[in-house]
C-alpha positions in Angstrom: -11.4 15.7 9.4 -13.0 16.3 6.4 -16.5 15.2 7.1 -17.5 18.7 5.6 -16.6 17.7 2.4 -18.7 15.9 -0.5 -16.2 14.6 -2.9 -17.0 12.9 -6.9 -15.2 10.4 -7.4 -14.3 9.3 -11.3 -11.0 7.7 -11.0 -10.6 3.9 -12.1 -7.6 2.3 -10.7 -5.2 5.2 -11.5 -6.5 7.4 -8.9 -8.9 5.3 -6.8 -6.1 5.1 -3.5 -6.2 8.8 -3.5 -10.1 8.7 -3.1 -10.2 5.9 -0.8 -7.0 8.7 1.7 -9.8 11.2 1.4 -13.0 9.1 2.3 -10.9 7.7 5.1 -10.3 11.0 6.4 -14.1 11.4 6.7 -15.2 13.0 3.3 -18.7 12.1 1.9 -17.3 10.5 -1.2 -19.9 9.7 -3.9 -18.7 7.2 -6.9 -20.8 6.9 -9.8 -20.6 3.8 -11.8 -22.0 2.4 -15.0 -25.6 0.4 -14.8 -23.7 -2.7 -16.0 -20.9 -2.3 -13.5 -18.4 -0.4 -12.7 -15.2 -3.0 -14.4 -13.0 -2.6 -11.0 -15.5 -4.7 -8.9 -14.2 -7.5 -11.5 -11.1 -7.3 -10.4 -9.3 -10.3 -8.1 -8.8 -11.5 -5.5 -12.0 -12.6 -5.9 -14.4 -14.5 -3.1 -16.9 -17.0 -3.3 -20.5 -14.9 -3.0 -23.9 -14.9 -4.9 -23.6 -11.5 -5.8 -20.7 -10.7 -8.1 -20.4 -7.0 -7.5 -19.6 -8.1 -4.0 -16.5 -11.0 -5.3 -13.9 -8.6 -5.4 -11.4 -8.2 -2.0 -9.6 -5.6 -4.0 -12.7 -3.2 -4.7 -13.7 -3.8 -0.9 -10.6 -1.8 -0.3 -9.5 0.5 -2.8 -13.3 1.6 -3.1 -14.5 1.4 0.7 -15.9 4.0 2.9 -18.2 5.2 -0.4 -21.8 5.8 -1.7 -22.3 4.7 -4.8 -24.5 6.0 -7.7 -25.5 3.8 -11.1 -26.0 5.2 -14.2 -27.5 4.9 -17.5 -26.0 7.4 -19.9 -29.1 7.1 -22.3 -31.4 8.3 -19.3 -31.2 11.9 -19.5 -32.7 12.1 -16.1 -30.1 10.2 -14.2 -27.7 12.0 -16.3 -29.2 15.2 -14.9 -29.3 13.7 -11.5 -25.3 12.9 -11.9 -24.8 16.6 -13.2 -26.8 18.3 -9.5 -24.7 16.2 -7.7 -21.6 17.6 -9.3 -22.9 21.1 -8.5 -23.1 20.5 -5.1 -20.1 18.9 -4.5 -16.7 20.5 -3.1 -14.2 18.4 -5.3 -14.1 16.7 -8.4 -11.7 14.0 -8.9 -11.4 12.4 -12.4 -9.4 9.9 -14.7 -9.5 10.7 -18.0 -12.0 8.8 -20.1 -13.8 7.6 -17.3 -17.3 6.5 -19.0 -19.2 9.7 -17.7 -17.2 12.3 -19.9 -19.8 12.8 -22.9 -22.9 14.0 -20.5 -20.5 16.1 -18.4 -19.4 19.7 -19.8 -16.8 20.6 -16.6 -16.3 23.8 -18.0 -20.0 24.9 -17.3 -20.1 22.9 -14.0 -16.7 25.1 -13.0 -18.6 28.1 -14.1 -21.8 27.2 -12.2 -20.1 26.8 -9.2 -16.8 29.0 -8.8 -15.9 27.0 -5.8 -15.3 23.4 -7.7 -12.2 21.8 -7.4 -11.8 19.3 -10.5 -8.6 17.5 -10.3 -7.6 15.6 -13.5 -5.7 12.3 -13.3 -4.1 11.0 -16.9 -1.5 8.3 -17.5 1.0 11.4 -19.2 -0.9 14.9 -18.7 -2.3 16.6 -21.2 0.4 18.0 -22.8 3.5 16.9 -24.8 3.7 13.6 -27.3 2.2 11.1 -24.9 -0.4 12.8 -24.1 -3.1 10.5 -25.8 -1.5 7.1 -24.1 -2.9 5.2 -22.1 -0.5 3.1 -19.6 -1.4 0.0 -17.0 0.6 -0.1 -14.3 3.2 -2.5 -15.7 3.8 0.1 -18.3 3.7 2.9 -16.3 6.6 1.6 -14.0 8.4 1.0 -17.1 8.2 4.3 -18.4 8.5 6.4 -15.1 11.2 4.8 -14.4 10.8 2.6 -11.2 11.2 -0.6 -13.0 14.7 0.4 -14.2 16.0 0.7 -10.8 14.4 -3.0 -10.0 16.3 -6.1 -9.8 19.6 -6.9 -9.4 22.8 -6.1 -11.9 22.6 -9.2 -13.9 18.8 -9.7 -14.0 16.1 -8.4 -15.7 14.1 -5.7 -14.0 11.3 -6.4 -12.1 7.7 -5.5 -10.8 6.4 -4.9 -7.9 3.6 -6.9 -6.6 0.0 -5.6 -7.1 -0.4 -1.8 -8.3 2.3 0.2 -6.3 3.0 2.7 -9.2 -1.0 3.6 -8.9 -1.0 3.4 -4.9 1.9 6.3 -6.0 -0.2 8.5 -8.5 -3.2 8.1 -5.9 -1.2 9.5 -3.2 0.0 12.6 -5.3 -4.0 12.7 -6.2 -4.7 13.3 -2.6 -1.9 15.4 -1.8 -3.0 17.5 -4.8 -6.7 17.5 -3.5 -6.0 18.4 0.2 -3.6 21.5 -1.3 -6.3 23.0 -3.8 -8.5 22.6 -0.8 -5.8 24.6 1.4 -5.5 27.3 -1.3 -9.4 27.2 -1.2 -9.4 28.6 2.1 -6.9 30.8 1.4 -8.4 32.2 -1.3 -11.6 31.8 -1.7 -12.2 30.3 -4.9 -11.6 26.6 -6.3 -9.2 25.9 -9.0 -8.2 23.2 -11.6 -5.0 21.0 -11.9 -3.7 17.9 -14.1 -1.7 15.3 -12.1 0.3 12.9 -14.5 0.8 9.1 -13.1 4.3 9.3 -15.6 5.5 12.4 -13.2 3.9 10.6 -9.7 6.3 7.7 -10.3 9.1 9.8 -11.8 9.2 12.0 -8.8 10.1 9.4 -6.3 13.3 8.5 -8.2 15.2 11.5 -6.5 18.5 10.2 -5.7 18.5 8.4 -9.6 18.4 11.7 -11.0 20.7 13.0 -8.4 23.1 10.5 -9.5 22.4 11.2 -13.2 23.0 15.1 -13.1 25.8 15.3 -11.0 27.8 12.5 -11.8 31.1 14.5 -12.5 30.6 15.5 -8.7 30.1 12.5 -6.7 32.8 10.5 -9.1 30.9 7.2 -9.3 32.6 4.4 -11.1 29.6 3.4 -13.2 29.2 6.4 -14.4 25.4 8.5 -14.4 23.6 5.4 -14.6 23.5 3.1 -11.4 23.2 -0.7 -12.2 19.7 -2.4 -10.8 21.1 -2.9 -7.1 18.7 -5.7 -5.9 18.8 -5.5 -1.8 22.0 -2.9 -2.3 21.9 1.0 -1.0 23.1 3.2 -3.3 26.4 3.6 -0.8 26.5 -0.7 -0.8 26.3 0.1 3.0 23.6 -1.7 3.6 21.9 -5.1 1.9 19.7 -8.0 3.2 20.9 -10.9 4.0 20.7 -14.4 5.2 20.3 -16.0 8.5 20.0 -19.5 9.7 16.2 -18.4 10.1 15.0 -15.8 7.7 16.7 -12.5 6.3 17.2 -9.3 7.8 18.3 -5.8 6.8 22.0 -5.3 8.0 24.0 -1.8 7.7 27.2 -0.9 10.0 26.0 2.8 9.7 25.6 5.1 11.2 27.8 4.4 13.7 30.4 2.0 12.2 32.2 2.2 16.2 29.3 0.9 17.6 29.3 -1.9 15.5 32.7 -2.8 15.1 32.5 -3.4 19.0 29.7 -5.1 18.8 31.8 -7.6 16.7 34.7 -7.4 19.0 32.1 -8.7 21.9 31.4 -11.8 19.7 35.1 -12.6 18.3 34.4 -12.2 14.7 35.5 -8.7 14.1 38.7 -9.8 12.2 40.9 -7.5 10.6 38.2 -4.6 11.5 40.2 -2.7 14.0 43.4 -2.5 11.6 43.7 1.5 12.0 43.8 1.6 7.9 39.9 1.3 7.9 40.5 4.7 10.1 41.2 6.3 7.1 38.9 9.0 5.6 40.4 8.0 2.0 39.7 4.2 3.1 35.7 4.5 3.9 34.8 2.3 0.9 37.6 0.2 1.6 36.0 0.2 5.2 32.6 -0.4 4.0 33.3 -3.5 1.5 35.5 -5.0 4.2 32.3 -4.6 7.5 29.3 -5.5 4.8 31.5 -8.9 4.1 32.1 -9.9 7.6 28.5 -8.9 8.0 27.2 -11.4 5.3 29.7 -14.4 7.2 28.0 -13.4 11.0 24.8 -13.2 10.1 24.8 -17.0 9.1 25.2 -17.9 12.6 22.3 -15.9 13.8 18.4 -15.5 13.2 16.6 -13.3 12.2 14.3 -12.4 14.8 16.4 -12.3 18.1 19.3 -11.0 15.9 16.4 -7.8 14.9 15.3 -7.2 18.4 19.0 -7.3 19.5 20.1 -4.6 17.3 17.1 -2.3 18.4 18.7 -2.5 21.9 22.3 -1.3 20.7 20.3 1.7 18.8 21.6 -0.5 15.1 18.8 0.1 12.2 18.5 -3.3 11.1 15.4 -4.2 9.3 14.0 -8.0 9.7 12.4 -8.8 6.1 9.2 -10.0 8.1 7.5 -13.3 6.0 3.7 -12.2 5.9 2.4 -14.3 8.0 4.3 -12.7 10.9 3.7 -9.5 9.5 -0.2 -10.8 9.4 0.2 -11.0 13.8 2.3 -8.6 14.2 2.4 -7.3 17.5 2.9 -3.5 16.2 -0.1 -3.3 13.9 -1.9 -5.1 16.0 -1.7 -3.0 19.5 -2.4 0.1 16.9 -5.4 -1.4 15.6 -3.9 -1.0 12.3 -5.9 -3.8 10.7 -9.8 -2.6 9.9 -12.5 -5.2 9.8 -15.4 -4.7 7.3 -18.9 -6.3 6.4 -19.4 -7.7 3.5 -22.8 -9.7 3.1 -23.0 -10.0 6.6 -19.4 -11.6 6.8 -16.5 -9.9 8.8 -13.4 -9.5 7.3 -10.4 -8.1 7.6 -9.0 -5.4 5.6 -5.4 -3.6 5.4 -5.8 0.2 7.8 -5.1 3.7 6.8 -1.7 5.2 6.7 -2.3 7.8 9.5 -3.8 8.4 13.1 -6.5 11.2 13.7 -7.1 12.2 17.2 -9.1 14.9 18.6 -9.1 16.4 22.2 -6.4 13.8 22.6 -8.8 11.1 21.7 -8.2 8.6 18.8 -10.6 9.0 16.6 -11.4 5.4 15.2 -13.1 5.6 11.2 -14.9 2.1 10.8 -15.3 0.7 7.3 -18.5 0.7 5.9 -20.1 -2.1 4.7 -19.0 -3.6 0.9 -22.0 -2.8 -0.8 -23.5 -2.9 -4.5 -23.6 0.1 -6.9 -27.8 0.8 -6.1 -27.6 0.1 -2.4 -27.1 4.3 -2.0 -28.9 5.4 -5.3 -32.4 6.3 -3.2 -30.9 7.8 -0.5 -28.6 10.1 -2.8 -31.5 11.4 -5.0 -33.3 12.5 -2.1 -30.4 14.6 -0.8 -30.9 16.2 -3.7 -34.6 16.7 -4.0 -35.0 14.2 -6.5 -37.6 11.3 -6.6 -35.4 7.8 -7.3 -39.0 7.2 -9.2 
């Protein structure tokens, strides 16, 4: 889709899923890195290999489908090289003090070539009090918010596992990217734009500030602020809960009828049908009193024939799948979700892109490239550009 496209890529690990949506998409994406490494090829899992800039399982992902360009900042030549390749490119995407800023002037690079897109990735913009902070991802789910709503009442909050607030601020990178290339079309010229990762995170914490701003109106006990809910929906309609084998995802909604007779069929429906629960003014009442008899039922079931059961009586219950069914799972697996990739000559497999392209009808199937180091493209790039790698 975007095969058209050549793309610079300076984000570290703030921005680097957003690069990795657009190279999967087809773009030519072109990361330059430092001649003593670029530091996210250090980063874990690691596997055993002779080659350390080839250890890292996370950098096989997060970095894949990529050419890659080293650097020496106190060669003026490669530095030159670096600033041709910005001129010819189509979008610019950059964290802020990535290690190439002081031989890059953007603002004569955007003059040079009216068409640039630079998109600017920082932990808080570049505006306001925080604007100099930086912020990991621990911190930024602290401070945009996420990690508040974590957890359950009486326990501290919690993170999530691996980098979910970055795989956030890289998807608004894209998003942003794919739009200035829209109104590129539109208009003719490129354009620039700041994404903060503090405003990614806080903008998925919609119904928090729903409850926050109109408390008065929705008349919540607690007040603006929602305790930490654990497995709990906001409406405590819905929770995950324990089986004799595994956990699973159990709400009576939408259809509370179709429920309640499916607990008449199996005798444990209690005092469900006393026509109080009837009652619009009773729908909490109504809600407590199903989610408890829930809890009870679901002990006598399992998990997995208790999910596929529910899908046949159009319920929404979600299994909480342990990884290694979700690692054969029959979904993913008849879409080809899982990608296989060569690194030093070994297969392995790798997590797949969020999204199907087809064309003509036809699924259009983007294999990983090989894991390689940061000179294996160098020659090959310089020549594109009518320089000798010499």
């Amino acid at each position: 889709m975007l095969e058209d496209l050549t793309i610079i890529d300076l984000t570290d690990e703030r921005g680097i899923y957003g690069a990795k949506l657009l190279s999967d998409l087809g773009a030519n994406v072109i990361r330059p890195e430092p001649r003593d490494g670029d530091p996210l090829r250090k980063r874990g899992p690691l596997r055993e290999t002779k080659d350390p800039d080839l250890a890292s399982l996370w950098y096989a992902f997060f970095a894949s489908n990529r050419r890659f360009f080293s650097l020496s900042l106190e060669d003026e030549n490669e530095c030159q090289a670096l600033r041709h390749q910005i001129s010819r490119a189509d979008i610019i995407l950059r964290c802020d003090n990535h290690f190439t800023e002081p031989v890059i002037d953007i603002d004569t690079l955007i003059k040079e070539n009216p068409n640039l897109i630079l998109l600017d990735m920082s932990s808080f913009g570049k505006a306001g009090p925080w604007k100099d902070y930086l912020a990991p991802d621990l911190v930024a789910g602290a401070l945009g918010g996420s990690a508040a709503t974590t957890g359950d009442f009486d326990t501290p909050p919690l993170k999530g596992f691996g980098e979910l607030n970055f795989m956030v601020s890289g998807a608004y990178l894209a998003i942003a990217a794919l739009s200035a290339l829209y109104d590129r079309g539109e208009s003719g010229s490129g354009q620039s734009a700041s994404i903060s990762v503090h405003e990614a995170i806080a903008s998925c914490l919609e119904h928090v500030f729903m409850f926050y701003w109109y408390a008065d109106t929705l008349d919540r006990k607690e007040g603006k602020v929602l305790p930490r809910r654990g497995a709990l929906h906001w409406s405590d309609a819905y929770d995950v809960m324990k089986t004799k084998k595994g956990s699973i995802m159990i709400t009576p909604t939408p259809d509370f009828d179709n429920q309640l007779m499916w607990l008449i069929e199996e005798g444990v429906q209690e005092d469900l049908i006393d026509p109080k629960y009837l009652e619009p003014e009773n729908l909490r009442m109504r809600v407590d009193r199903s989610m408890e008899i829930l809890r009870k039922w679901a002990l006598t079931k399992e998990a997995e024939p208790l999910f596929f059961e529910a899908q046949s009586r159009h319920a929404p219950y979600g299994w909480v799948l342990p990884l290694e069914e979700l690692m054969q799972n029959p979904q993913l697996r008849a879409r080809f979700w899982f990608r296989e990739q060569s690194i030093e000559g070994q297969t392995v497999e790798c997590p797949g892109a969020p999204f199907r392209l087809k064309r003509e009808g036809e699924e259009i199937k983007l294999p990983l490239a090989a894991h390689v180091g940061p000179e294996e493209h160098k020659e090959q790039l310089l020549k594109e550009i009518g320089w000798d790698a010499k």
